[in-house]
C-alpha positions as CSV (number, residue, x, y, z in Angstrom):
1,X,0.0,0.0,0.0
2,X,1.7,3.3,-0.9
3,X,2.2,5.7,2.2
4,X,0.1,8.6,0.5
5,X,-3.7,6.0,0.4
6,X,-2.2,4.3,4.2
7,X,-2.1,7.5,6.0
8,X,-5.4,8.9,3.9
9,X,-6.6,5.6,5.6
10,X,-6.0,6.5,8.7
11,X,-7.4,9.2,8.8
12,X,-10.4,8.1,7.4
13,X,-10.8,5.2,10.0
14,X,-10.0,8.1,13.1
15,X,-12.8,10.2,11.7
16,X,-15.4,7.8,11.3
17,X,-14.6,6.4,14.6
18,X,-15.0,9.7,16.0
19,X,-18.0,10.4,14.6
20,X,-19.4,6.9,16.1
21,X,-18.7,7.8,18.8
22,X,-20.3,10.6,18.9
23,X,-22.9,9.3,17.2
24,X,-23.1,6.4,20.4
25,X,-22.8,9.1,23.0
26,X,-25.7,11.5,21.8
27,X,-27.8,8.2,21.2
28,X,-27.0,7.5,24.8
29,X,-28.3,10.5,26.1
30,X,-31.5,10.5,24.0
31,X,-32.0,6.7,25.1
32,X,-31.6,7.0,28.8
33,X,-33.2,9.1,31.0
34,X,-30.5,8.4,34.4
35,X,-27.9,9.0,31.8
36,X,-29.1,12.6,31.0
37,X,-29.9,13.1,35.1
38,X,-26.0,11.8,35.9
39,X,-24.6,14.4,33.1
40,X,-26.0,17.5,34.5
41,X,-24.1,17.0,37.6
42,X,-20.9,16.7,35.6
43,X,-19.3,14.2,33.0
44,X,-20.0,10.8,34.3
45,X,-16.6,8.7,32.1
46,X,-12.9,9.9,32.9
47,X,-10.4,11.1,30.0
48,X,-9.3,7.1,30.0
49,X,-12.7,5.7,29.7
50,X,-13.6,7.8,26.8
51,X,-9.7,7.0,25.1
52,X,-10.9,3.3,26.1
53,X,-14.1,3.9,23.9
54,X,-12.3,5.6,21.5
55,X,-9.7,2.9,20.6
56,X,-12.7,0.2,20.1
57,X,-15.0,2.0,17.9
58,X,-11.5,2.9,15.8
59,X,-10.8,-1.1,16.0
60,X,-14.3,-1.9,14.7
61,X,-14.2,0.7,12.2
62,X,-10.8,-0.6,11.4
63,X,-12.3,-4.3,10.6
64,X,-15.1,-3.1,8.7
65,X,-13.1,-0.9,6.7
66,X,-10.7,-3.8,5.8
67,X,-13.3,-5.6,4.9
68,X,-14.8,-3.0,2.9
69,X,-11.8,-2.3,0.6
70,X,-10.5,-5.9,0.5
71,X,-14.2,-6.6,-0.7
72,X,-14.2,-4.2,-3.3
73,X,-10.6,-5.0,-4.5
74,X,-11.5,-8.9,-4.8
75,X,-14.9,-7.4,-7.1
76,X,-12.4,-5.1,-9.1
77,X,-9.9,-8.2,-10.0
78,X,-12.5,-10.8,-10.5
79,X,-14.4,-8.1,-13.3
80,X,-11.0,-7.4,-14.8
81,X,-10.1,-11.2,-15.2
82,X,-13.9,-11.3,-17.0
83,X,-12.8,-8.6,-19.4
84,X,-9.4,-10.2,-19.8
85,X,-11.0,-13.5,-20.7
86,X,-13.9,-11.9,-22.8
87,X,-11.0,-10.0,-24.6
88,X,-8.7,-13.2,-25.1
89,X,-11.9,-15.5,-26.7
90,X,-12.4,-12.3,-29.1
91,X,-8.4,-11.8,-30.0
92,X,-7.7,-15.5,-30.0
93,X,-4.9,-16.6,-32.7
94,X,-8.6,-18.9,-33.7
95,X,-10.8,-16.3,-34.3
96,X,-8.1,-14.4,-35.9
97,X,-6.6,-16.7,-38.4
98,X,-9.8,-17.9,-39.6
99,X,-11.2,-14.1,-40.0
100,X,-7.8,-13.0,-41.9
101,X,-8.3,-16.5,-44.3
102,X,-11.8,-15.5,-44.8
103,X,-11.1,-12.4,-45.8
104,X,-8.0,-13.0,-48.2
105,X,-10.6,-15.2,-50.1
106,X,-12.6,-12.7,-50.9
107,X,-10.6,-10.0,-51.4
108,X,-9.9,-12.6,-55.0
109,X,-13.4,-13.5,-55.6
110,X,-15.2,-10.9,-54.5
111,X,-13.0,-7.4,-53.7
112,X,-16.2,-5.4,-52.5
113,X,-17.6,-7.8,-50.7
114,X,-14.2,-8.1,-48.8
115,X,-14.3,-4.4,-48.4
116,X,-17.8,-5.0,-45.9
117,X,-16.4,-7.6,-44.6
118,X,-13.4,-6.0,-43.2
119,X,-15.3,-3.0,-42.0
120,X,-17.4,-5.8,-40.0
121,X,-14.3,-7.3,-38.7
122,X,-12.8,-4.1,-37.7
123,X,-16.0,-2.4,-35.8
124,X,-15.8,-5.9,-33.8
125,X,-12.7,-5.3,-32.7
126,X,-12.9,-1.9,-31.8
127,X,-16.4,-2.5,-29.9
128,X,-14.0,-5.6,-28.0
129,X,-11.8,-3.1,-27.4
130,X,-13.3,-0.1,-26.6
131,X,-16.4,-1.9,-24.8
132,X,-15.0,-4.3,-22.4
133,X,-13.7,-1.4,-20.0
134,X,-17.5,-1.1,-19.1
135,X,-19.8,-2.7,-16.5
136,X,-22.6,-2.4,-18.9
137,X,-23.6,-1.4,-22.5
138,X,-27.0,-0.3,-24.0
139,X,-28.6,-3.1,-25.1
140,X,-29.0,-1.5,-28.6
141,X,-25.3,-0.9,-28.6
142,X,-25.0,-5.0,-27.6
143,X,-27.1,-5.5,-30.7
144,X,-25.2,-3.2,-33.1
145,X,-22.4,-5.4,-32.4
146,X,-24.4,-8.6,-32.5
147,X,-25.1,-7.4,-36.4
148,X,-21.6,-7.2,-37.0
149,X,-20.3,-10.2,-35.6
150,X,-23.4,-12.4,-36.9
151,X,-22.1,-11.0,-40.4
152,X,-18.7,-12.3,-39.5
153,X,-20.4,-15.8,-38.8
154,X,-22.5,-15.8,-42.3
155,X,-19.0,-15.6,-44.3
156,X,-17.4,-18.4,-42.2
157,X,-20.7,-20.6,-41.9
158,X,-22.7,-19.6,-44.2
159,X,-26.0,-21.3,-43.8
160,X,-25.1,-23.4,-40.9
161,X,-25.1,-21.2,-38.0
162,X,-28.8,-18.9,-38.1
163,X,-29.5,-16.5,-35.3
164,X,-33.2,-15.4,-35.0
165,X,-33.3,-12.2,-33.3
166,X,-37.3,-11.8,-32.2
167,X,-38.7,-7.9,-33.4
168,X,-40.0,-7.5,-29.8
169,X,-36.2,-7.6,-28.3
170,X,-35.8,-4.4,-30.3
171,X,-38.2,-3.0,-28.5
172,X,-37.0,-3.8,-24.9
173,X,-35.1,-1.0,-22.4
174,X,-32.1,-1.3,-20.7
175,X,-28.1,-2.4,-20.5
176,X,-25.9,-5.6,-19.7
177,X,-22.3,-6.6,-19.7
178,X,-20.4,-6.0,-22.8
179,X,-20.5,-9.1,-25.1
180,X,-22.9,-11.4,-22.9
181,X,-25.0,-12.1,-26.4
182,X,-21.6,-12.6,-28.3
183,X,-20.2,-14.8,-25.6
184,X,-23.5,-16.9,-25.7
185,X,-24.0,-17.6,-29.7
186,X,-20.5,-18.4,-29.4
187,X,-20.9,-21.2,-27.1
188,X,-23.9,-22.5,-28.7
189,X,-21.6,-22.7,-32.2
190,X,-18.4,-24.0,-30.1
191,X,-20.1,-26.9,-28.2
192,X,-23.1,-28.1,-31.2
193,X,-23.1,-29.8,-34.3
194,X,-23.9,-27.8,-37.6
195,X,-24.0,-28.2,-41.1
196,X,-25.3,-26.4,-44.1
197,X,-27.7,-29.7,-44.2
198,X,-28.7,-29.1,-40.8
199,X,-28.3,-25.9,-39.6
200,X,-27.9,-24.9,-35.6
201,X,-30.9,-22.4,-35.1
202,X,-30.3,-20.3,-32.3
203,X,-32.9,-17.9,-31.1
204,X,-32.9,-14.8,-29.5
205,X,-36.1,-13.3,-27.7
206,X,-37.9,-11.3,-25.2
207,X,-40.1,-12.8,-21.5
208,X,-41.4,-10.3,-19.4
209,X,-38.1,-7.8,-20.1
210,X,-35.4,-10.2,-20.0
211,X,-33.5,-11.6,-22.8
212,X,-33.6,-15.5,-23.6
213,X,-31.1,-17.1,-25.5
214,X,-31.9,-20.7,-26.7
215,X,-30.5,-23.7,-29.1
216,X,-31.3,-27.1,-29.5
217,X,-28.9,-29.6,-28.3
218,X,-26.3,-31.5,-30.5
219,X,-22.9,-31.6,-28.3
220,X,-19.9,-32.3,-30.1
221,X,-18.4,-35.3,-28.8
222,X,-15.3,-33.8,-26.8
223,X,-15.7,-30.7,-26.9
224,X,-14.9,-28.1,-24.3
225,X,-17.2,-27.6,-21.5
226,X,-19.7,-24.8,-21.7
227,X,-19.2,-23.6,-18.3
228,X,-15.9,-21.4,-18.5
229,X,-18.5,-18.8,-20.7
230,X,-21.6,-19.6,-18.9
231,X,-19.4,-18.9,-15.8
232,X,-17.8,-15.6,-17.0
233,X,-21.3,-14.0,-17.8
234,X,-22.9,-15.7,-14.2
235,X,-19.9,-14.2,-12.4
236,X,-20.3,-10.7,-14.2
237,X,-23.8,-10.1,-13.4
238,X,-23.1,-11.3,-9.8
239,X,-20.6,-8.3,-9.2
240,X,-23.1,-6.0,-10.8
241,X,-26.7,-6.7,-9.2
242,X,-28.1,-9.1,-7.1
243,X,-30.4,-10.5,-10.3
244,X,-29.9,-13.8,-11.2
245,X,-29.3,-15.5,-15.1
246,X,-31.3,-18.4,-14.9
247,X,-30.0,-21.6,-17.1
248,X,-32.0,-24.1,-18.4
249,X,-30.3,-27.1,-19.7
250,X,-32.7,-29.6,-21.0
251,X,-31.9,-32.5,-22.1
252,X,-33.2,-31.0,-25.8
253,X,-32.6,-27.7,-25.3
254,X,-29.6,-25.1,-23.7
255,X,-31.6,-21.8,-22.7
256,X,-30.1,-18.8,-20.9
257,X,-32.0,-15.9,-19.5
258,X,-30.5,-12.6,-18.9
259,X,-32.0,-9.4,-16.8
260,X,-31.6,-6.4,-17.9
261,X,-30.4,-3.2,-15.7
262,X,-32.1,-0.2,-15.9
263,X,-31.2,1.8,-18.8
264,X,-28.6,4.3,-18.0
């Protein structure tokens, strides 16, 4: 801890405590009537009593202060780990190489269409980038970049991968962490079979405000578990509000519910 924040603690520990005290004593004399008849004959505590009072209301501001901070530090890493592995999955040399092979393709074939398809590729990017460093996004903002990335997925997939996105989630009001929808479709394309013959359908919608995201089950044998994702969005909403994703996991069906916050 540098000296500068420890002595800024300290005194930010000896004025609470004072206060408290204060605070204790006043509530004493509003409390209890043979208190206030004992103090208009004189202070009833010595100097060393009220030190002695002093020193454990700073020792229990002291504890709850540690607390406090080494509460809020643990929240701070744990979100910028989240960001760090939302980040990584987006920058991966994976999703990199295949982008940067996709896109030398077309730029023989088909030199315009490589021209969208870069500007796709790059406002992905710079939403990762620029994005991540936030608790929570609009959710229009969430969809803009869900546009761009499911364009990225139509070029690599084609067919094989479709994302319905239901008109009335337009419509909905509010935010959520950076990616979530991203981080979800990706999991659904990482962890189930498709094919141009039989596509994976995945379907975004609206129930009662909150966004569901759902796919029909066809695991890859060996793939990955789903939970390192599934846990980086759980964990993300946990530090931000005390509402819960619920996860349904059928033995048809993978379904994912997100609340919104309030927009901002």
């Amino acid at each position: 801890m540098k000296p500068r924040r420890f002595i800024h603690g300290i005194l930010l520990v000896l004025g609470i405590s004072l206060l408290g005290l204060v605070f204790y004593y006043a509530l004493w004399l509003l409390t209890d009537s043979q208190f206030r008849q004992d103090i208009k004959t004189g202070w009833p505590w010595t100097s060393w009593e009220m030190l002695i009072d002093y020193a454990f209301t700073c020792l229990i501001t002291t504890v709850v202060t540690l607390y406090y901070w080494r509460s809020r530090e643990k929240a701070e890493k744990e979100r910028d780990r989240f960001r760090l592995q939302a980040l990584e999955n987006q920058l991966s040399p994976h999703f990199v190489f295949n982008n940067f092979s996709i896109l030398a393709d077309l730029i023989e074939v088909n030199p315009e269409k490589a021209s969208a398809y870069l500007m796709d590729l790059s406002k992905v990017y710079r939403y990762t980038l620029s994005h991540l460093e936030h608790r929570t996004v609009s959710l229009q903002e969430e969809l803009d970049f869900l546009d761009r990335y499911l364009a990225l997925l139509k070029e690599r997939f084609g067919e094989g991968i479709q994302v319905n996105i239901a008109p009335e989630v337009h419509s909905l009001q509010g935010c959520l962490p950076p990616a979530a929808l991203q981080m979800l479709i990706e999991n659904a394309i990482k962890h189930n079979e498709h094919t141009q013959a039989h596509p994976l359908v995945v379907d975004v919608t609206a129930d009662h405000g909150k966004l569901c995201v759902s796919n029909p089950k066809r695991l890859i044998q060996g793939a990955a578990s789903a939970t390192v994702g599934q846990h980086n969005i759980v964990e993300r909403y946990r530090l931000l509000t005390r509402k819960k994703v619920r996860i349904e996991d059928g033995p048809e069906y993978y379904r994912v519910t997100l609340p919104l916050f309030p927009a901002k």
